[in-house]
Steps between C-alpha positions, in 0.01 A plus 500: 500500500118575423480392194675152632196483765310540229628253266470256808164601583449410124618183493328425814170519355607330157602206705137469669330627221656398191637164597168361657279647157775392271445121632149500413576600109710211420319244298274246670333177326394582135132593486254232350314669248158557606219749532699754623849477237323564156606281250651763228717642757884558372799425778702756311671676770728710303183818432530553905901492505514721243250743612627544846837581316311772350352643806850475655656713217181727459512560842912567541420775157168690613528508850891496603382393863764320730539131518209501816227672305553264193406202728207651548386615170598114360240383748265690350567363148507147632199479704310671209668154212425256810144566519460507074694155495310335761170635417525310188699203615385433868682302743619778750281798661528752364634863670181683662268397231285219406417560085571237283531543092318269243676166440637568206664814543874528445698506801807695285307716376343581886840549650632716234215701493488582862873593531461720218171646680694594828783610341299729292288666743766579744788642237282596199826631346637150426126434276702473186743235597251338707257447249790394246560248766197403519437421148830317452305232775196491356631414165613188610106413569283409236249734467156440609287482804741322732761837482179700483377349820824506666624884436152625641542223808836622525422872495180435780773332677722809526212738529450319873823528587560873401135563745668333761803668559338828409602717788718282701737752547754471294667841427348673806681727690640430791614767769818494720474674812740374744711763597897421411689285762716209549336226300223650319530534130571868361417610132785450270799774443600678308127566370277365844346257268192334638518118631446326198180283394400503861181484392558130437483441868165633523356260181210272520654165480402236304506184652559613884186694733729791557864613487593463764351154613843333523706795609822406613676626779670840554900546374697512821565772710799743398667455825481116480792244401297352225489861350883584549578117324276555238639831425808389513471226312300708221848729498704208466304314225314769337760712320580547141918418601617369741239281622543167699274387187607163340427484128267258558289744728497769255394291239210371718415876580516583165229207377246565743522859401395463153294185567273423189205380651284508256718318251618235792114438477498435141769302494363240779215471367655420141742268652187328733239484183230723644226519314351833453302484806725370742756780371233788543457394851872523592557824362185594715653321795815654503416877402177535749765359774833702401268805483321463855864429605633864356156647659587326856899634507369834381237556765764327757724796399225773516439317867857485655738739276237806394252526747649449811884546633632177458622547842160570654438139440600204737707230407308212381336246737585139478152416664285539213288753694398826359650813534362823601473738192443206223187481326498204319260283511628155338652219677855560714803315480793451774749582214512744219627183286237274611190676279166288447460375132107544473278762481154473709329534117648188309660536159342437187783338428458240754188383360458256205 
């Protein structure tokens, strides 16, 4: 039953989040060139496809994290090739920065190079594949001072975005000391494992002022009829035989369970004929906002199934009015569904 609340408290925040950024990276009018789109600039999207594959399987091999902490790491990488790309090609803001490469800098070789820089400085033991990688990119580029320009662009580029997230709190540890009851989480048998990544909940995010600016509401009450039907239904549904399940629902399960984000990203921008700027900025888009969305669901857990008894906290309001105990300080909403899509900081990626 918790981790069900906290799938829906998940998808929640995706659906605010994810949904509202998502809009804003799908392609607009072509740029004209101009002053700010330098005239050597290549539109081959395929360096930033294939690099995010590699921080998505250099990732999975060096740090075996769950699917939650991946999100975030990818947002890292992402950020880092967005800047690189559009401090050589312009046309969007870039992410917390304002530096912009020579003219004639290659916009490949940026991307590649930054990847390869965060990948490297946060799991040194993948150097020797990374750098093979690396190589294998670059050799498509003739050489000269366009890759020249763009590897040290692209490694300034990921040098900013490995000082920014220094000490954000990722990895910190997080306490539990609720005393056992009905409701509260208890450390795993048989071994009393600790509550995994919880330190996710208490990340600096990325896009949002804090993590818990769009908290939703609290799961319902044990004693309530919402709780009983949703256990019930959870019984019903939820086992390995026997379920009410149609094979169509398992199916569905099963495909948002191993989602492939990263290469549902490729694809649509293959299939849409991104250029290579236009494809950096929606693998930005959509890793800053699935991991803010992990760091919101995490802290909402920390808030309403670790910290407190679950039922120590009242049933949510439909007024929209605050309740005592919260501490967030972002906007409120009537309905856990009904989450604002925008941030009070706008996007880089709404900005062309």
């Amino acid at each position: 039953m918790r981790n069900r609340r906290a799938w829906s408290a998940t998808r929640t925040v995706v659906a605010g989040l994810a949904c509202g950024v998502l809009a804003l990276a799908l392609p607009g009018a072509p740029a004209s060139a101009g002053e700010d789109h330098p005239a050597g600039a290549t539109s081959d999207a395929s360096a930033v496809i294939e690099w995010m594959r590699t921080a998505e399987t250099t990732i999975a091999a060096e740090a075996r994290p769950g699917p939650a902490e991946i999100f975030i790491w990818e947002a890292y990488v992402s950020t880092a090739v967005y800047n690189a790309v559009v401090g050589i090609e312009g046309r969007f803001t870039p992410y917390k920065w304002d530096e912009r490469a020579p003219r004639t800098a290659s916009s490949v070789a940026a991307a590649a190079s930054a990847a390869h820089q965060v990948l490297r400085h946060h799991f040194p033991g993948a150097a020797p594949r990374l750098d093979t990688t690396l190589t294998g990119t670059l050799a498509h580029i003739p050489d000269g001072e366009a890759e020249d320009q763009g590897v040290a662009f692209g490694k300034f580029a990921a040098d900013r975005i490995i000082d920014l997230r220094r000490d954000d709190g990722r990895g910190a540890s997080v306490p539990f000391p609720a005393r056992p009851g009905p409701g509260v989480w208890r450390p795993t048998p048989p071994g009393h494992e600790p509550f995994a990544s919880a330190w996710i909940g208490r990340v600096r995010p990325l896009l949002l002022d804090s993590p818990h600016q769009f908290r939703p509401g609290p799961p319902p009450a044990l004693r309530s009829a919402r709780y009983a039907r949703d256990l019930h239904e959870l019984a019903a549904y939820g086992g390995r035989t026997g379920s009410h399940r149609t094979p169509e629902q398992t199916d569905t399960a099963r495909y948002f369970t191993n989602l492939d984000l990263q290469g549902a990203l490729g694809d649509h921008a293959t299939r849409h004929g991104f250029d290579i700027a236009e494809t950096a900025r929606l693998y930005a888009a959509a890793n800053t906002a699935q991991a803010d969305a992990v760091i919101a669901a995490w802290d909402a857990k920390l808030h309403y199934g670790t910290w407190r008894p679950v039922s120590a906290i009242r049933e949510a309001d439909t007024d929209g009015t605050r309740r005592p105990g919260r501490t967030g300080t972002g906007s409120r909403c009537s309905s856990p569904r009904r989450i604002p899509t925008t941030s009070a900081a706008t996007p880089p990626w709404a900005v062309r």
